[in-house]
C-alpha beads as a LAMMPS data file, in Angstrom:
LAMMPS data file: protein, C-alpha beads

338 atoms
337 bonds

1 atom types
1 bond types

-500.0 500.0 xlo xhi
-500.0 500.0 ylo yhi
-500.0 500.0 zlo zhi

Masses

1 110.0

Atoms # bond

1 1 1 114.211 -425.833 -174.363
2 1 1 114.753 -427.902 -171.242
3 1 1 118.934 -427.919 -171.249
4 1 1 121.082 -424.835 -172.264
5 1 1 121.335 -424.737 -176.150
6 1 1 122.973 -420.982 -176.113
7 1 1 126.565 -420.230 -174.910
8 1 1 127.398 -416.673 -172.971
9 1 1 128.854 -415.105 -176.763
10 1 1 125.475 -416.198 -178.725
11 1 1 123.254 -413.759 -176.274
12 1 1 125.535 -411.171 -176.245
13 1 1 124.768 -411.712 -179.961
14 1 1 121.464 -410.918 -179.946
15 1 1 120.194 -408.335 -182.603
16 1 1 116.520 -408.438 -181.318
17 1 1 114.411 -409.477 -178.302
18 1 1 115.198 -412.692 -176.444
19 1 1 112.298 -415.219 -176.960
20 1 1 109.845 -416.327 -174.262
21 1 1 111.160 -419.617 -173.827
22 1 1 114.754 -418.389 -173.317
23 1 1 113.982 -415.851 -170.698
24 1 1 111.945 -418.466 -168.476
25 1 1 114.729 -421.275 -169.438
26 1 1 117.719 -419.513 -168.341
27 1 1 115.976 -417.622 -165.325
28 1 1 115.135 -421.014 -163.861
29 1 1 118.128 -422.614 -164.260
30 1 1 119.987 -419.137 -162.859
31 1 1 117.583 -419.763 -160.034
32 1 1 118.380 -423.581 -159.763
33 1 1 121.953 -422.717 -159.732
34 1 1 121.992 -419.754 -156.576
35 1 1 119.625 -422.152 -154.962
36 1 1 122.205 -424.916 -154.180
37 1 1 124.953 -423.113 -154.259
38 1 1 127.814 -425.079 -152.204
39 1 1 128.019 -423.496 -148.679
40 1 1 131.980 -424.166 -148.847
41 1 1 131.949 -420.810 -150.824
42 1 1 128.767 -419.401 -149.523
43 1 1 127.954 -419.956 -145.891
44 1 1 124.234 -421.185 -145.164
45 1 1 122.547 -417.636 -143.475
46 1 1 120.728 -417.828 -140.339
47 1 1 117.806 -419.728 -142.089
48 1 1 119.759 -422.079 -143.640
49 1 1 119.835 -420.736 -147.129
50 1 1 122.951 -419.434 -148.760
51 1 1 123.967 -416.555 -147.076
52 1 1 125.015 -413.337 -148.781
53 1 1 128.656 -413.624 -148.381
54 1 1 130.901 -415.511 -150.982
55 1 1 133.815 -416.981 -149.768
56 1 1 136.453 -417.383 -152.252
57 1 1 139.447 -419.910 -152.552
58 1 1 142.794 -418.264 -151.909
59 1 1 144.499 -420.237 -154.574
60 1 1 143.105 -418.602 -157.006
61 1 1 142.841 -414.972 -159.189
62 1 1 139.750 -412.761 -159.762
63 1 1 138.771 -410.758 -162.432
64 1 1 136.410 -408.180 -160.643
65 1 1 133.944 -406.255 -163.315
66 1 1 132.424 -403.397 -162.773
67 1 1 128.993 -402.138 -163.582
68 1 1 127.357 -403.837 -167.074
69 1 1 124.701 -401.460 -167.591
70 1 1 123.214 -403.456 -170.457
71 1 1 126.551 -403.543 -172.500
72 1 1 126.709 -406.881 -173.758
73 1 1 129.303 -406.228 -175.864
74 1 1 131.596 -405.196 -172.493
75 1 1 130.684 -409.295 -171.304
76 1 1 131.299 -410.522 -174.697
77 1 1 135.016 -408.728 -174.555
78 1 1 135.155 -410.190 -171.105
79 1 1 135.084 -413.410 -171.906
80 1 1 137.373 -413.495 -174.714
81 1 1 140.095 -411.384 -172.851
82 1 1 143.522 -413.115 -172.712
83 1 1 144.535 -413.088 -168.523
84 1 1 148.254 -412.528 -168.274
85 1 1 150.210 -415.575 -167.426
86 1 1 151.537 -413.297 -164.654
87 1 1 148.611 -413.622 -162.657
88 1 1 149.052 -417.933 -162.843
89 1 1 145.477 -418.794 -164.002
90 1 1 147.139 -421.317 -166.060
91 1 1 151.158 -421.558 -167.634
92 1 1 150.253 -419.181 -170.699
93 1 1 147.655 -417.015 -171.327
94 1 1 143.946 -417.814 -171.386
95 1 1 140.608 -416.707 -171.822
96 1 1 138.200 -415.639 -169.322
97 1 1 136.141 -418.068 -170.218
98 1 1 138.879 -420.680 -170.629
99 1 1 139.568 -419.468 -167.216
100 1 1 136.329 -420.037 -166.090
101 1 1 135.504 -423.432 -167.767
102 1 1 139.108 -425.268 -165.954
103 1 1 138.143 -423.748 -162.572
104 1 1 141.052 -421.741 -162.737
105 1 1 139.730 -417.840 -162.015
106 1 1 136.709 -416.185 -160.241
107 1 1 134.936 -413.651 -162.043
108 1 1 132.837 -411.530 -159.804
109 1 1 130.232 -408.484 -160.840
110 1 1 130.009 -405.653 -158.657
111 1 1 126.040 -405.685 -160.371
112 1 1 123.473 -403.584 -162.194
113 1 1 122.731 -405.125 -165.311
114 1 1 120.084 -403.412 -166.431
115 1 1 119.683 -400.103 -167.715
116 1 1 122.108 -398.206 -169.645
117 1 1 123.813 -395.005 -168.788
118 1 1 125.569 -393.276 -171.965
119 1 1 122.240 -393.222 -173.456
120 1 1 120.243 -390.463 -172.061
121 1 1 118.650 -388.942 -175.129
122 1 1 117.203 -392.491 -175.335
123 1 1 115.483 -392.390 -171.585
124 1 1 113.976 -389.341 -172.818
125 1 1 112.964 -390.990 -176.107
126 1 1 111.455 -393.837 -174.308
127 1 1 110.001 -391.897 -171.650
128 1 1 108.068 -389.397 -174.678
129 1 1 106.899 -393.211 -175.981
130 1 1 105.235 -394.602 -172.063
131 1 1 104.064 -390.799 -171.810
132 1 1 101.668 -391.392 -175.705
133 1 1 101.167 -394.960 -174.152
134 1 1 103.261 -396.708 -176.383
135 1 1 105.422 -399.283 -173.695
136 1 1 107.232 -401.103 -176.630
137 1 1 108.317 -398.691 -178.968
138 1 1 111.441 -398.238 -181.311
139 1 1 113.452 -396.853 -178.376
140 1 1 112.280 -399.070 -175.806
141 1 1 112.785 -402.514 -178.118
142 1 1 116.702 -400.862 -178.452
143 1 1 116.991 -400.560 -175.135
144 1 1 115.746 -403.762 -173.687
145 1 1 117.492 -405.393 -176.736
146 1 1 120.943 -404.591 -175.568
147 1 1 119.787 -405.563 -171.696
148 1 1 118.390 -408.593 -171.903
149 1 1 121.252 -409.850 -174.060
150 1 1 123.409 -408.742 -171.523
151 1 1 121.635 -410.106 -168.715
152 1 1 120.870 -413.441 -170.631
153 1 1 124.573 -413.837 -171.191
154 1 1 125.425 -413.577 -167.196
155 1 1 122.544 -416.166 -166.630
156 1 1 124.279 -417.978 -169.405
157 1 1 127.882 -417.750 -167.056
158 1 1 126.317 -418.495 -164.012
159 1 1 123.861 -421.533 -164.952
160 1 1 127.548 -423.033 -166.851
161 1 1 129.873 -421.785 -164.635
162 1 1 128.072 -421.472 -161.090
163 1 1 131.104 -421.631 -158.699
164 1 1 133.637 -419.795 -160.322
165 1 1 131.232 -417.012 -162.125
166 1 1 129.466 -414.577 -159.956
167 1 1 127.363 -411.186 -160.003
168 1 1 126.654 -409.169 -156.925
169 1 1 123.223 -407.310 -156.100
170 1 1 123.617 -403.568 -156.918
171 1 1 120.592 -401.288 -156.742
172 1 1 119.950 -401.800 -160.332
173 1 1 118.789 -405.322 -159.189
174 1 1 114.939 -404.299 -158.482
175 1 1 112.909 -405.347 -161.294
176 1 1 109.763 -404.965 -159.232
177 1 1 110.877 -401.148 -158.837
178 1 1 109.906 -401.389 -155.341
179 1 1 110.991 -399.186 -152.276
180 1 1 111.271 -402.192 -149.039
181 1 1 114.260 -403.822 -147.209
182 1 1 116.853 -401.663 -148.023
183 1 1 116.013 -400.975 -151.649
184 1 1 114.752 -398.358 -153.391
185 1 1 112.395 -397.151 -156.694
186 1 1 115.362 -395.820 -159.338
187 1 1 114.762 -393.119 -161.606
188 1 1 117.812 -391.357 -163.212
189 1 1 117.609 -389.834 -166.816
190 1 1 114.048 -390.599 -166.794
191 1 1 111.884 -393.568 -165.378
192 1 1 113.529 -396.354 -166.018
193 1 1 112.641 -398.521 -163.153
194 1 1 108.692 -397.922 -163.784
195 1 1 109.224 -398.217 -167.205
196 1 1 111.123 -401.524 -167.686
197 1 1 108.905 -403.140 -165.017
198 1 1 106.155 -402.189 -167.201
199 1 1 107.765 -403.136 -170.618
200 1 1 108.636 -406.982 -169.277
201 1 1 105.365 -406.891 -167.604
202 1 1 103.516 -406.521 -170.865
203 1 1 105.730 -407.997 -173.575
204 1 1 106.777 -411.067 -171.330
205 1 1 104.081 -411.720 -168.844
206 1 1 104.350 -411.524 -164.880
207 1 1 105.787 -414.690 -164.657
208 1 1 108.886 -413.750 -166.031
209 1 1 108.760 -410.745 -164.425
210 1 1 107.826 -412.693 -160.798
211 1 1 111.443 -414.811 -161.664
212 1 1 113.533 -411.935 -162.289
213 1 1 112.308 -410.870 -159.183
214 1 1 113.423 -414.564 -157.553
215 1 1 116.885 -414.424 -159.413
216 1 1 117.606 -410.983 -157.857
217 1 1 116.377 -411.688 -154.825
218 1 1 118.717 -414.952 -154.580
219 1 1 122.209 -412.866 -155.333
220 1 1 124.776 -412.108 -153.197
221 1 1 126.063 -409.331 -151.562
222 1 1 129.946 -409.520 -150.959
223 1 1 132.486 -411.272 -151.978
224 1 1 136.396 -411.845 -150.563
225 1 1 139.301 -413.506 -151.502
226 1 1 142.662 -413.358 -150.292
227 1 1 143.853 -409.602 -151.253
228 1 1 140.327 -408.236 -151.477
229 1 1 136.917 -407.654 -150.706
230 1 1 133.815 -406.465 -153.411
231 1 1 130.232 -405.060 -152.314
232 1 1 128.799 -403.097 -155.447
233 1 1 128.558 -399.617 -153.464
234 1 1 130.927 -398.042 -150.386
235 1 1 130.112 -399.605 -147.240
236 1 1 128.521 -396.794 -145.377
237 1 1 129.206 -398.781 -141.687
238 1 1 131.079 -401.596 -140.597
239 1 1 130.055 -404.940 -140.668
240 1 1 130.651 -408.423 -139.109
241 1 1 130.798 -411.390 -141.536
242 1 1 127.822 -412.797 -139.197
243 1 1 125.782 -409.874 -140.377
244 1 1 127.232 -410.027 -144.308
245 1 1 126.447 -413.644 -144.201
246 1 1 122.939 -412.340 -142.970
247 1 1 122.114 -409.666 -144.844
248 1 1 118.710 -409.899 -145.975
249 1 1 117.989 -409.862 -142.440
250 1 1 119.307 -406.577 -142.168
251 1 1 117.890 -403.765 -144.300
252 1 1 120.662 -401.108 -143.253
253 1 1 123.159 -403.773 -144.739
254 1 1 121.743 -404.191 -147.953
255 1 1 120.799 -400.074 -148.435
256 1 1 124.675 -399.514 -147.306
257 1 1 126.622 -402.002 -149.379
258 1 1 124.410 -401.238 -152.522
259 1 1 123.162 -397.380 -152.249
260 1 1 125.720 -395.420 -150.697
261 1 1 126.849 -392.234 -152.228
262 1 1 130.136 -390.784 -152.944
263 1 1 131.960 -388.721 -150.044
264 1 1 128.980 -389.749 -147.593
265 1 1 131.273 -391.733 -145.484
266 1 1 133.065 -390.170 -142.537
267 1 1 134.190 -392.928 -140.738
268 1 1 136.683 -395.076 -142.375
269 1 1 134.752 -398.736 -142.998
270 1 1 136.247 -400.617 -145.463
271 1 1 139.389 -401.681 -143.159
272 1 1 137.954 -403.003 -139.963
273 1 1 135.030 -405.113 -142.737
274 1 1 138.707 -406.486 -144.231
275 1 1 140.002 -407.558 -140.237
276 1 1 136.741 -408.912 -140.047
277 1 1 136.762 -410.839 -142.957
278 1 1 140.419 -411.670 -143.611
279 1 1 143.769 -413.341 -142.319
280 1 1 145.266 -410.686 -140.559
281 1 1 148.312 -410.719 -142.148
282 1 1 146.381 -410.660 -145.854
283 1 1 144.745 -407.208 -144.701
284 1 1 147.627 -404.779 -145.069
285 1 1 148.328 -405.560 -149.277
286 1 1 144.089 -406.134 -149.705
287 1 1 141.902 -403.225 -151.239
288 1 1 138.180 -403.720 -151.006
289 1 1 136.666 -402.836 -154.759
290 1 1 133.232 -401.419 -156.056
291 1 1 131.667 -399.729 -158.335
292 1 1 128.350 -398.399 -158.071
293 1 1 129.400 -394.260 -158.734
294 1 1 130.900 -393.498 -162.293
295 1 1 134.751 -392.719 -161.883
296 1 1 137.248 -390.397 -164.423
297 1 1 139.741 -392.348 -165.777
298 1 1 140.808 -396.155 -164.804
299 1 1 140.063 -395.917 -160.788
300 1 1 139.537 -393.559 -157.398
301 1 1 140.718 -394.189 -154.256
302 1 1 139.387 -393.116 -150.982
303 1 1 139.394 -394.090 -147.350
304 1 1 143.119 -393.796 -147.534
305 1 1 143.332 -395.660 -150.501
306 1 1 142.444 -399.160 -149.345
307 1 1 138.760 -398.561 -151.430
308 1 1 139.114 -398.522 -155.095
309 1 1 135.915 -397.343 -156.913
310 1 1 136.181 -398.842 -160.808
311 1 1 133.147 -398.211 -162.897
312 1 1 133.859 -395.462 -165.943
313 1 1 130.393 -396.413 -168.092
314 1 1 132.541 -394.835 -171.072
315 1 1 135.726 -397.768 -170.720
316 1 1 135.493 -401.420 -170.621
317 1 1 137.634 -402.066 -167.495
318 1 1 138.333 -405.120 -165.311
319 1 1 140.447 -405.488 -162.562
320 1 1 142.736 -408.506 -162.326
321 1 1 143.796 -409.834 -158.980
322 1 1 146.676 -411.997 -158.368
323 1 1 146.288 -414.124 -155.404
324 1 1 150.489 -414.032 -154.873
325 1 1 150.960 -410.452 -154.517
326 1 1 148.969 -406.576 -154.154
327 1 1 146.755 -405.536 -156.479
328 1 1 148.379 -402.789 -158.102
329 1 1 145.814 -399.919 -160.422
330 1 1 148.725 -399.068 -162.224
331 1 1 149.395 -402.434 -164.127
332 1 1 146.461 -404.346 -163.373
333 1 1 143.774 -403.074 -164.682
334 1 1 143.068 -403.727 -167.873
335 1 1 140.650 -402.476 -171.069
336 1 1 139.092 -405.173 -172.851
337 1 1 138.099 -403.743 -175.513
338 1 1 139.425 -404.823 -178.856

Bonds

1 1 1 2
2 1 2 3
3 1 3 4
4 1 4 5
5 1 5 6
6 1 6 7
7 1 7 8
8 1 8 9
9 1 9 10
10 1 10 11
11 1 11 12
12 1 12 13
13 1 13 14
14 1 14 15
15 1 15 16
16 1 16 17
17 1 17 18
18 1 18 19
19 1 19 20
20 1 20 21
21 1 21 22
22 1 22 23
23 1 23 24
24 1 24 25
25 1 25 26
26 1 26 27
27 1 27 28
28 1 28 29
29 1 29 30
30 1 30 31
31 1 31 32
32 1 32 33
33 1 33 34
34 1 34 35
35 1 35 36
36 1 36 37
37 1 37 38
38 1 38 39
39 1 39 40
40 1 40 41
41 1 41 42
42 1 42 43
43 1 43 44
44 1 44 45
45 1 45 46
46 1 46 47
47 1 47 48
48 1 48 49
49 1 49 50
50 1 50 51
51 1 51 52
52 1 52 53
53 1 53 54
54 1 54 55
55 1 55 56
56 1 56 57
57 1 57 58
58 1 58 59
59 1 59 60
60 1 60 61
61 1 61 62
62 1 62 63
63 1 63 64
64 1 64 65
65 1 65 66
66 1 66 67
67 1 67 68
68 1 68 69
69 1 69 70
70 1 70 71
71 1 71 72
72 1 72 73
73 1 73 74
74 1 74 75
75 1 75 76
76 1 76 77
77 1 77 78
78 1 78 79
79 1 79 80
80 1 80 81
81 1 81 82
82 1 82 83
83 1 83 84
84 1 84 85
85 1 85 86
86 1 86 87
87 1 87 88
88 1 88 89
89 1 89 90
90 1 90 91
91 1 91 92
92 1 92 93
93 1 93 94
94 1 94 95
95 1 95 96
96 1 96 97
97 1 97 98
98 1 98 99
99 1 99 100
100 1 100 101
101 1 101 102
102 1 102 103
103 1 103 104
104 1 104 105
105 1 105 106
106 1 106 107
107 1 107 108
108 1 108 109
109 1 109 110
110 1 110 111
111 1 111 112
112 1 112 113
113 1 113 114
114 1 114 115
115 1 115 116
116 1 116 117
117 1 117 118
118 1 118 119
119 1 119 120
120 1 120 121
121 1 121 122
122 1 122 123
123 1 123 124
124 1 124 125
125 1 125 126
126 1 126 127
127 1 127 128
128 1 128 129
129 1 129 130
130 1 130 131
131 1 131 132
132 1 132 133
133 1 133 134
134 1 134 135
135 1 135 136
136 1 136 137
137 1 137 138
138 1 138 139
139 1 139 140
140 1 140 141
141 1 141 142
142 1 142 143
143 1 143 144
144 1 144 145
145 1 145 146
146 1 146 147
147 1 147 148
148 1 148 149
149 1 149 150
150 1 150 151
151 1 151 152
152 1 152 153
153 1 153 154
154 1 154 155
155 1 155 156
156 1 156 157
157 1 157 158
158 1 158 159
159 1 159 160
160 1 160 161
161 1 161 162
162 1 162 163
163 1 163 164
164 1 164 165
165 1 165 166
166 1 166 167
167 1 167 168
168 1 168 169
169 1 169 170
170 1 170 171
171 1 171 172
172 1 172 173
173 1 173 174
174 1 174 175
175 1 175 176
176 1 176 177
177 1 177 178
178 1 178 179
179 1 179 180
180 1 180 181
181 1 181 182
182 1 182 183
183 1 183 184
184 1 184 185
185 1 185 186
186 1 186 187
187 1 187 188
188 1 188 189
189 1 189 190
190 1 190 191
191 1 191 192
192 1 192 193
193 1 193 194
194 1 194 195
195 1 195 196
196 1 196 197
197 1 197 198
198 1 198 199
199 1 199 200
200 1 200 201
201 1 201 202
202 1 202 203
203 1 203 204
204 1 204 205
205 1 205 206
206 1 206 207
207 1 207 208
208 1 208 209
209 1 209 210
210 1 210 211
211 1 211 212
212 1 212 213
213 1 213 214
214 1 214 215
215 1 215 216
216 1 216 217
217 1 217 218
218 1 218 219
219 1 219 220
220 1 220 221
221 1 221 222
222 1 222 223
223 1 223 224
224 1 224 225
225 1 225 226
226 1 226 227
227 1 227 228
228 1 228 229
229 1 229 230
230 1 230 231
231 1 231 232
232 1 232 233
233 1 233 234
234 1 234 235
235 1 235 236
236 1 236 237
237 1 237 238
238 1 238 239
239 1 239 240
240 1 240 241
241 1 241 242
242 1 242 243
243 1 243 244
244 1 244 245
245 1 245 246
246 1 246 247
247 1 247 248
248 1 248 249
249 1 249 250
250 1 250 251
251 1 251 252
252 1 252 253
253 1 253 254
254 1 254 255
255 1 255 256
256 1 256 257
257 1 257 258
258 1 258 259
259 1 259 260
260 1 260 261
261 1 261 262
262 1 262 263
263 1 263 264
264 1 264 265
265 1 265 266
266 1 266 267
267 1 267 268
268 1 268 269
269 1 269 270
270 1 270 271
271 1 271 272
272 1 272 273
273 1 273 274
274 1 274 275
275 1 275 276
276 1 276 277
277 1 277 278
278 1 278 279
279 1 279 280
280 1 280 281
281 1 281 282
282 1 282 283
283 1 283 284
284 1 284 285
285 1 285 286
286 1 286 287
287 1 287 288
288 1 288 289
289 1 289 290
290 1 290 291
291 1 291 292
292 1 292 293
293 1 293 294
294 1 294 295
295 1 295 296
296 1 296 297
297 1 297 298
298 1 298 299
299 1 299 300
300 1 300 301
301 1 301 302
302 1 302 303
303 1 303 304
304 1 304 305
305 1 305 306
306 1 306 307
307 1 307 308
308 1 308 309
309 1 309 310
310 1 310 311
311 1 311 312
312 1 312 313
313 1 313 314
314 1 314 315
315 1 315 316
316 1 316 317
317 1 317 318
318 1 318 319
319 1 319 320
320 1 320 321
321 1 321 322
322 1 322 323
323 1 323 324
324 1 324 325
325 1 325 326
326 1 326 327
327 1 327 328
328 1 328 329
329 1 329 330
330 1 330 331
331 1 331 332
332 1 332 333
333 1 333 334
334 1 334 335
335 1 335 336
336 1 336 337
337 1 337 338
């Protein structure tokens, strides 16, 4: 398999385990792809790699997703959701995908593709399965069914669609499970990192498991565009775009942008990151979005407002911004669902 044979919709398809072959395929062309990404949307970092910070053409609207969670049926509905000809992606409406093939809108992932969260009494199922030593049984196959055709679908977007599709680190994005630079071992409803580290281990090999590894380490960490900014977790201080741009220099940035928990923040952040980042006049109608903590309902706000917090693991929301006018929850956010 040495070109892409599968399109986005076929692995969100997937009824069983993604082969060998794929897995390496797409993970090295994923790789290929953040590798030489152009630095007139991501700025070369201080070692002349691309940085951490995607900068986004003005010109243009974003659909911003929140966190996948091995749902691959949420990217599936994604892609075939109809963007308003409101928000001028094109003179009717079109596709995400549609979108995404003519160059037309940015999709960007706040992160954490793996592991699912409106599963628990599975975690504990697959956790009673590691603890009798079985590391690929009936609950385990499920569950790394559903991720891996999730995550092979957004390797899918980003080897086909590399500078208008892209997915932010979030501290789901440690396949190694590892506790260095900023990130940290998870464990929630049971031991999932340990445990999926261990099932790709053994049912894939350590190679695969060694290119995950590469792919995450490779992703960004921010992204702006005219009326907004997107890190996958509250900003717990205030950065310079130097230091975004830098990032994996910095292990405070990366535990703050992707770990931070709700109503830890006294100070207010996400404004003076926004003067920082945008045209001054741009700030005022811009929110900075993320994800990250589960919300009720469509959306919270905090710091005043000007942070919106999307993920609701139980809806299939996306946020559409217009690059004309303020993003507005009300009207703008939309369920893809069918």
């Amino acid at each position: 398999m040495d070109k892409l044979e599968l399109s986005a919709i076929d692995c969100c398809n997937f009824k069983q385990l993604p082969s060998y072959e794929i897995l390496n395929t797409l993970l090295n062309q994923a790789i290929t792809a953040l590798e030489n990404e152009k630095s007139s949307y991501r700025p070369v970092d201080c070692k002349g790699n691309p940085g951490s910070l995607l900068v986004l053409n003005k010109e243009k609207p974003a659909i911003i997703v929140p966190d996948i969670h091995a749902r691959p049926f949420f990217v599936k509905n994604i892609l075939n959701f109809n963007i308003p000809a409101k928000f001028k992606a094109a003179s009717k409406p079109i596709s995400v995908e549609k979108a995404l093939q003519d160059g037309r809108a940015y999709v960007v992932c706040v992160g954490d593709a793996f592991h699912t969260e409106k599963t628990g009494p599975r975690w504990e199922k697959i956790q009673k399965e590691f603890n009798s030593g079985v590391v690929d049984g009936d609950a385990m196959v499920q569950e790394m069914t559903e991720c891996l055709a999730a995550f092979t679908a957004l390797l899918t977007l980003k080897v086909k669609y590399p500078e208008y599709f892209h997915f932010l680190k979030g501290n789901h994005e440690n396949i190694l499970n590892v506790s260095v630079n900023g990130d940290f071992a998870f464990c929630k409803y049971a031991d999932e990192g340990s445990m999926v580290k261990r099932f790709i281990s053994q049912y894939y090999g350590e190679d695969i498991l060694y290119l995950i590894s590469c792919y995450e380490n490779l992703l960004p960490f921010a992204a702006y565009g005219k009326y907004y900014v997107v890190t996958h977790a509250e900003p717990a201080k205030v950065f310079t775009k130097k230091q975004l741009i830098d990032a994996r220099k910095y292990p405070e940035v990366i535990y703050s942008l992707i770990w931070t928990r709700n109503d830890v923040v006294t100070d207010y952040t996400v404004v003076p990151i926004m003067k920082n980042l945008l045209d001054k006049e741009d700030v005022e109608k811009a929110l900075h979005f993320g994800g990250h903590r589960p919300v009720i309902g469509n959306y919270a706000l905090r710091q005043d407002g000007k942070y919106i917090q999307i993920h609701n693991p139980a809806r299939q929301n996306i946020c559409v911004v217009s690059s004309k006018r303020k993003f507005n929850p009300q009207k703008d956010i939309y369920e893809v669902k069918p």
